[in-house]
C-alpha positions in Angstrom: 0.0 0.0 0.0 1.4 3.3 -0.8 2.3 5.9 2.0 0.2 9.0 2.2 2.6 11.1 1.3 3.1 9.4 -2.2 -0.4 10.2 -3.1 -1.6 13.1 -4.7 -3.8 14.7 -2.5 -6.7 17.7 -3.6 -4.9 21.4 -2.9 -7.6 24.4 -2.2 -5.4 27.5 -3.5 -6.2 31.2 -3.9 -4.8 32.5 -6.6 -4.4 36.1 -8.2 -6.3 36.2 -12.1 -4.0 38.9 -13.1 -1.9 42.2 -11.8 -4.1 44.6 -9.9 -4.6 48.3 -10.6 -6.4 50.5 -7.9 -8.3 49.2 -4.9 -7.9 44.9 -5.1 -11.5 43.3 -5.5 -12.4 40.0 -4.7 -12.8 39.3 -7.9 -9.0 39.7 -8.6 -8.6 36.2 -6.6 -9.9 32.9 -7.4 -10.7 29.7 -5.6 -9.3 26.7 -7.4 -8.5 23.1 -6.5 -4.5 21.8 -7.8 -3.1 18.6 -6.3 0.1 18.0 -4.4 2.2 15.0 -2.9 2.6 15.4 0.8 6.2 14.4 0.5 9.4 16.1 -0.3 10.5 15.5 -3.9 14.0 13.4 -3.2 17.1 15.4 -3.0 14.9 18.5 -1.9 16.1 20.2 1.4 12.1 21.5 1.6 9.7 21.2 3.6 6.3 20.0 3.1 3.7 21.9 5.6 -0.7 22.1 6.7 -1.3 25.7 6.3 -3.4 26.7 9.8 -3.4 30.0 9.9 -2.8 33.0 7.2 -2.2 36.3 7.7 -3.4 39.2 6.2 -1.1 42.3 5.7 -1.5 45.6 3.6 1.4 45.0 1.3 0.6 42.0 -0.2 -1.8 45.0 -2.4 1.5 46.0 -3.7 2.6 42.3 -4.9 -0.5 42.3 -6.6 0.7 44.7 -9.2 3.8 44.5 -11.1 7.1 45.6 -9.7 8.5 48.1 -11.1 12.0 48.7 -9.1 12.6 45.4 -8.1 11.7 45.9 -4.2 8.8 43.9 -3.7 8.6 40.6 -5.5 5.6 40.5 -7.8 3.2 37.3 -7.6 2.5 35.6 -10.7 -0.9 35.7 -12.3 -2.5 32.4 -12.2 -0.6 31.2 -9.5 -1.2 31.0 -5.5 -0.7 34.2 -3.7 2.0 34.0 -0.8 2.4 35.4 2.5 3.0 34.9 6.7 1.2 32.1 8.0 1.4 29.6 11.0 1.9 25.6 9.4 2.8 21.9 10.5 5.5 20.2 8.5 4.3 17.1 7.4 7.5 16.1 5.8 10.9 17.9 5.8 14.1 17.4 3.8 15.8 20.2 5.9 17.9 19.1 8.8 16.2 22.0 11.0 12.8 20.9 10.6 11.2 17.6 11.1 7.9 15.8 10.8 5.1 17.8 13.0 7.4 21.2 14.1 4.9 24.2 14.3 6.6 27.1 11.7 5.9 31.0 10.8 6.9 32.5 8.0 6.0 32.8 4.1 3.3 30.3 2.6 0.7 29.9 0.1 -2.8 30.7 0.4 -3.1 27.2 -0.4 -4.1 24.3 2.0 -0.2 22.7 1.7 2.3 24.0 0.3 5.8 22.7 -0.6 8.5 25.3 0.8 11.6 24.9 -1.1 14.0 27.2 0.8 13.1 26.9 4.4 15.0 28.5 5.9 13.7 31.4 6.6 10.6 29.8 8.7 11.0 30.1 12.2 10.1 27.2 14.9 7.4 27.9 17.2 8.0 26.6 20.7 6.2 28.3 22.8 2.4 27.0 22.5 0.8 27.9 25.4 -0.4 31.5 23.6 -2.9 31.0 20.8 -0.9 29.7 17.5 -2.8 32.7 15.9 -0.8 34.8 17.7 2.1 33.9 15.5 0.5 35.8 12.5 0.4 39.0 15.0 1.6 40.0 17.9 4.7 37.2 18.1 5.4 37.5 14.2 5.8 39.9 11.4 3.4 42.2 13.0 5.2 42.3 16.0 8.3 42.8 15.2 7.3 45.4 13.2 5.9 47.3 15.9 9.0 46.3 18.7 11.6 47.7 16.4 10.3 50.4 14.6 8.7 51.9 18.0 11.8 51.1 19.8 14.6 51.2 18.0 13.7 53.9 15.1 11.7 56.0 17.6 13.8 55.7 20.9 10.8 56.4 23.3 11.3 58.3 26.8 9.0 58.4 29.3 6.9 61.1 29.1 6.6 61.9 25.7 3.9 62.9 23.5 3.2 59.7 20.7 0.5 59.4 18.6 -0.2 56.4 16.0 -2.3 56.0 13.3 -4.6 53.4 11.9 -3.9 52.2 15.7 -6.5 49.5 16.2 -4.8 47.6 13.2 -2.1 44.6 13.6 0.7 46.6 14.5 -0.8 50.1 16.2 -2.6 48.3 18.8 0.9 46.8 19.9 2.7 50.8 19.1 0.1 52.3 21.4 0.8 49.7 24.4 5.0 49.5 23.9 4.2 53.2 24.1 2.1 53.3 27.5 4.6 50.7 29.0 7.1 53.2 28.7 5.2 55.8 30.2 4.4 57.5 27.8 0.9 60.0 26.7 -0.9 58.1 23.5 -3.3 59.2 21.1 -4.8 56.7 18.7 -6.5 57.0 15.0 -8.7 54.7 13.6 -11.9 54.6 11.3 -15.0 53.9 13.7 -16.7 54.6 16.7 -16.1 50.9 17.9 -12.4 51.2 17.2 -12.0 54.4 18.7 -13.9 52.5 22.0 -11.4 49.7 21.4 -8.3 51.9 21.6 -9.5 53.4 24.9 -11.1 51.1 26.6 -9.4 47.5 25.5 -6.1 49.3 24.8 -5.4 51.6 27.3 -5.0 54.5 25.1 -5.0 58.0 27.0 -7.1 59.8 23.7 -8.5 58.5 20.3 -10.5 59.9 17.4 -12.5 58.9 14.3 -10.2 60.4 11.6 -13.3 60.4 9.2 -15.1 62.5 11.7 -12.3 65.4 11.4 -12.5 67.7 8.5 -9.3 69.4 9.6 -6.7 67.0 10.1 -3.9 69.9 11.8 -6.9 71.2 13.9 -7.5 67.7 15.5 -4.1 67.0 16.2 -3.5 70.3 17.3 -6.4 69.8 20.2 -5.1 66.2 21.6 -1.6 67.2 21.1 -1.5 71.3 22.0 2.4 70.8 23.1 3.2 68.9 19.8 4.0 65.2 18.5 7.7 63.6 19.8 6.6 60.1 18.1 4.7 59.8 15.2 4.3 55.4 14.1 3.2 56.2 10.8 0.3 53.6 8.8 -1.5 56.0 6.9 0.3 58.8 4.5 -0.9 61.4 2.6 -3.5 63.5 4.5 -2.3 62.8 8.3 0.9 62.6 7.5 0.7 66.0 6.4 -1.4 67.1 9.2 1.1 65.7 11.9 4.5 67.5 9.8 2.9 71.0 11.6 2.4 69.7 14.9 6.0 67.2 15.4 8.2 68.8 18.6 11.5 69.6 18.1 13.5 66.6 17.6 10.7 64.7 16.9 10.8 60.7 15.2 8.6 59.6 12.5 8.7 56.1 12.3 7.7 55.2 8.8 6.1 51.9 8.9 2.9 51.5 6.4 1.3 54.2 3.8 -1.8 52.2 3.4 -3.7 55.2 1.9 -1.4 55.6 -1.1 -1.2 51.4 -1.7 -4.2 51.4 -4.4 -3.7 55.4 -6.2 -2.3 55.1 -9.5 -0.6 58.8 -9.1 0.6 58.7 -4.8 -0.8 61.6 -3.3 1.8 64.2 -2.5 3.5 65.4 1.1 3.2 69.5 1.3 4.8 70.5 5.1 8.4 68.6 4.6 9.7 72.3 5.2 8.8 71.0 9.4 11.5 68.3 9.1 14.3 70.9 8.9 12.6 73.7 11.3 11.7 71.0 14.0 14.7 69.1 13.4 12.5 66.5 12.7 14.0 62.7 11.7 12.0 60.5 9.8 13.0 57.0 8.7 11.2 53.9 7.1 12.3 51.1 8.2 11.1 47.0 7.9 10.1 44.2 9.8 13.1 42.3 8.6 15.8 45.1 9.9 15.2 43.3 13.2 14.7 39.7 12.5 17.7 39.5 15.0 16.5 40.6 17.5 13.3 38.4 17.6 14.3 36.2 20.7 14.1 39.5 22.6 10.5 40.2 21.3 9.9 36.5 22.7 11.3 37.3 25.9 9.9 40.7 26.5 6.2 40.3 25.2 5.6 36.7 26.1 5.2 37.5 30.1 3.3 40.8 29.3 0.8 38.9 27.3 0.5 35.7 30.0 0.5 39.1 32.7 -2.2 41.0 31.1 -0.1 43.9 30.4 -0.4 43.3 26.9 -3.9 42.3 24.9 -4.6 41.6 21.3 -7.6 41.5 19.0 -8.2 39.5 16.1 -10.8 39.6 13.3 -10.7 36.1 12.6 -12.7 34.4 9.5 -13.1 30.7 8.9 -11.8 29.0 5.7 -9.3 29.4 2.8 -12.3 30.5 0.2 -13.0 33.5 2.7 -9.4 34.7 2.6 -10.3 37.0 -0.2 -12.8 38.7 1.1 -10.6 39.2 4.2 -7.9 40.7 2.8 -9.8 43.1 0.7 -12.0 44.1 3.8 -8.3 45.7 4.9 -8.7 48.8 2.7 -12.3 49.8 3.9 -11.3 49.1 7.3 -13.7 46.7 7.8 -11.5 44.3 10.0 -11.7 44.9 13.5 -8.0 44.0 14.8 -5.4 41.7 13.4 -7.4 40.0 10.3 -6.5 36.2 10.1 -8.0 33.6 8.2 -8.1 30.2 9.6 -7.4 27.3 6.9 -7.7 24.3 9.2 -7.8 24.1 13.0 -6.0 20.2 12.4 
């Protein structure tokens, strides 16, 4: 009788139809059904893995189009989209991975997928924190937050931080590194029920509904009167803008997402740069794998504040592959509440 992995088993997979221009529909994705063997190909140093959990981020929109510097690796039309997700290995030709290791990193929106360089996936011991987690606040997500709050924006207590789209994956974890370090933090997001999240869930001292402001510099102005000494920045265009007038001197901008410029053809433009050289402002874009390094320290620091309660996280989860698209898409009219993830199979 054959093994099971030397059968070709039935692969759901979402795939892209072809490069996107403006805001991503669902209809730019498409469920179909491929096949795959759940063993490694001999000679291979892959792995084979069970997608659980995906995880969906803002800048997979700009994989969906085609590169044009060379930055971001386009996906290919007609074939599986990729990004972070939580998997089992089921088989493994890599001598750091065997048969049933938990692993994050890049995967295919695809039920299994067949990993051919490895070794960027990172081994998930600690399991007594949902596995979810790993798309969020112990992955990508929070890395991105731990070293671009930390390291780019070199918080003392005391000062004056706002973030923006701050109930998403990363702000919610800005805004409480931010209050850990004692400092005053003022939220953005894009609905009454966010802006209660933010205070309430999320300890922040102050948060508005940035679509309930018709003058961005005003708003800011009245939370802020003394001025902006960290600015995590999500958004672009508008409030980014509005924040250049009110930064302190020697202010940090810590350039982490511009999710309102991701689906414009022509980028909107930035008018008030003239208050990076009056503040002395310094403003830096940075990304999450600058400080891949240093992820056994994000381990160490936030594991105990989440099993402490000093740290919480909120997921917008949705159930099944086929649903993924509809998730991601949701990301750009804010409809996710939290980190969206989409569950493929709970084993």
């Amino acid at each position: 009788m054959a093994e099971r992995g030397d059968i070709e088993v039935s692969n759901k997979q979402i795939i892209l139809r072809d490069y996107v221009t403006g805001a991503p529909k669902e209809s730019d994705m498409a469920a179909r059904s491929g096949t795959i063997r759940l063993k490694v190909p001999d000679g291979s140093s892959g792995v084979v893995v069970k997608n659980l959990y995906l995880s969906c981020d803002p800048y997979l929109r700009l994989l969906m189009q085609k590169s044009e510097d060379g930055y971001f690796q386009s996906f290919t039309p007609d074939s599986p989209i990729a990004g972070y997700g939580v998997a089992r290995v089921l088989d493994s030709g890599h001598p750091n991975f065997k048969k049933g290791d938990l692993v994050w990193g890049t995967t295919g929106w695809e039920e299994y997928s067949l990993i051919s360089q490895p070794e960027a996936l990172i081994k998930i011991q600690n399991t007594d924190v949902p596995l979810s987690y790993y798309t969020g606040i112990l992955g990508m997500p929070g890395l991105t937050a731990y070293g671009g709050f930390y390291d780019v924006c070199s918080p003392k207590k005391g000062e004056f931080v706002f973030v923006s789209a701050a109930s998403g994956a990363v702000g919610q974890l800005v805004g409480q590194f931010a209050k850990l370090s004692g400092c005053y933090v003022v939220g953005s997001a894009g609905s009454k029920e966010k802006v209660d999240l933010l205070k309430n869930k999320f300890g922040f001292d102050e948060a508005f509904n940035y679509k309930e402001e018709p003058d961005l510099v005003a708003a800011l102005k009245r939370y802020f009167p003394d001025g902006i000494d960290i600015y995590f920045e999500n958004v672009g265009g508008k409030m980014l803008d509005a924040v250049l007038v009110n930064m302190r001197l020697h202010g940090r901008i810590s350039v982490c997402g511009l999710i309102s410029q991701y689906n414009l053809n022509q980028p909107e433009g930035i008018h008030n740069l003239i208050y990076l050289i009056t503040k002395r402002v310094r403003m830096q874009g940075f990304s999450a794998f600058d400080y891949i390094n240093i992820y056994p320290k994000l381990l160490e620091t936030v594991l105990p504040q989440i099993k402490e309660g000093k740290i919480v996280y909120v997921e917008d989860i949705v159930e099944g592959l086929e649903n993924g698209p509809a998730a991601l898409v949701g990301l750009f009219s804010g409809r996710n509440v939290g980190k969206q993830v989409v569950v493929v199979s709970h084993e």
